[in-house]
N, C-alpha and C positions, 0 to 999 in steps of 0.2 A: 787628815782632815775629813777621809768620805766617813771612816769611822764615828767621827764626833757629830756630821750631820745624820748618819745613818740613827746614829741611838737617842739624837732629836727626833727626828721623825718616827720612829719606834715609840719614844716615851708617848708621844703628842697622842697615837692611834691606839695606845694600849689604854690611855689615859681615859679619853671618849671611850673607847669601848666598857671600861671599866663603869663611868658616870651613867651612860645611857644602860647598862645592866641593872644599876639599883633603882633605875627609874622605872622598871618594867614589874609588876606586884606578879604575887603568887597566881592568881586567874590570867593573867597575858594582861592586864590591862595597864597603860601610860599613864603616870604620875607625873609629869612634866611639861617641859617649852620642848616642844617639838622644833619649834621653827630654832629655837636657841643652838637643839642641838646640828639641826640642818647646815645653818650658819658654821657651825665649829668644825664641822666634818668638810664643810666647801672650804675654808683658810685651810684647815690640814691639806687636802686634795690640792688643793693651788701650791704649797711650800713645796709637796711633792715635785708637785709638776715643774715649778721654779728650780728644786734643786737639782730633778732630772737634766734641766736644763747644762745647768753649769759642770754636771757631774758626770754627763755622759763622755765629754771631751777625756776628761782624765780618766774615766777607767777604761777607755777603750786604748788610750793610749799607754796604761799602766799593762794592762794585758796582751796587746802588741808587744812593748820592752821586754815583759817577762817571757814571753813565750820564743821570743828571738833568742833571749841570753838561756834557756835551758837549749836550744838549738844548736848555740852555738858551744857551748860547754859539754855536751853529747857530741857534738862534731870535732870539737878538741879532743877529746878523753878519745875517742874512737879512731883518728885518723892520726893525731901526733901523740902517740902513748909514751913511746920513748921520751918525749919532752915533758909532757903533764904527771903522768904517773911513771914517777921510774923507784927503782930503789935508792940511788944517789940523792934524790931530792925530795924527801915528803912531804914536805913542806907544800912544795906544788897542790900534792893530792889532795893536803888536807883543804889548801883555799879552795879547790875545783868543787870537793864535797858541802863544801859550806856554801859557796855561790851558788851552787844546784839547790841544795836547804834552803836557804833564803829565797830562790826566785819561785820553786815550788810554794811555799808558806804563801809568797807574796799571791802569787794565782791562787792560792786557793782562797785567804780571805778577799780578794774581790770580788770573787766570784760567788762566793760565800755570800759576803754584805748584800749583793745584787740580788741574790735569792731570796733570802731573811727579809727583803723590803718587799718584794714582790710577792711574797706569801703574805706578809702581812697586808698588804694596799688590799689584795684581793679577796682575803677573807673578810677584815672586817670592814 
């Protein structure tokens, strides 16, 4: 879901920056509703700020889980090896590598997302 709100709000600010570009002529000067575009960038800046809202709950909580579960699978692998990684059972290994994969992937696209928005809000 941050995903899908993330590449709304992406599209929205690329969108405006795009329109307010062809509105600017070769000399610097405005071809356009200034106030139109004012208006369009305040609804974007507000969606932000709303979805901040609702979205900050979940990735802090996304990046708490993930960063417990590499903790505790580091703390597995490191402290019960005999149980997790043995040669009898590799099966173990293979899940512990794949949990570790997945929860890394999962930190790094939120963290990801969270920046990619933040570059963008900022720039343009």
């Amino acid at each position: 879901m941050n995903f899908v709100v993330l590449s709304f709000l992406y599209g929205q600010f690329y969108q405006l920056h795009d329109e307010f570009s062809k509105c600017i002529g070769e000399g610097g000067e405005f071809n356009g509703n200034f106030g139109q575009f004012r208006r369009r960038h305040q609804a974007v800046s507000r969606s932000v700020q709303e979805a901040d809202q609702f979205l900050m709950y979940s990735n802090v909580a996304h990046l708490c889980c993930q960063i417990i579960t590499i903790i505790f699978v580091f703390y597995s692998t490191v402290f019960y090896r005999h149980e997790t990684v043995s040669l009898d059972h590799p099966q173990f290994a293979v899940v512990y590598i794949s949990w570790l994969s997945v929860s890394i992937l999962g930190l790094s696209l939120t963290a990801g997302q969270a920046i990619i928005l933040n570059h963008v809000a900022s720039i343009l």
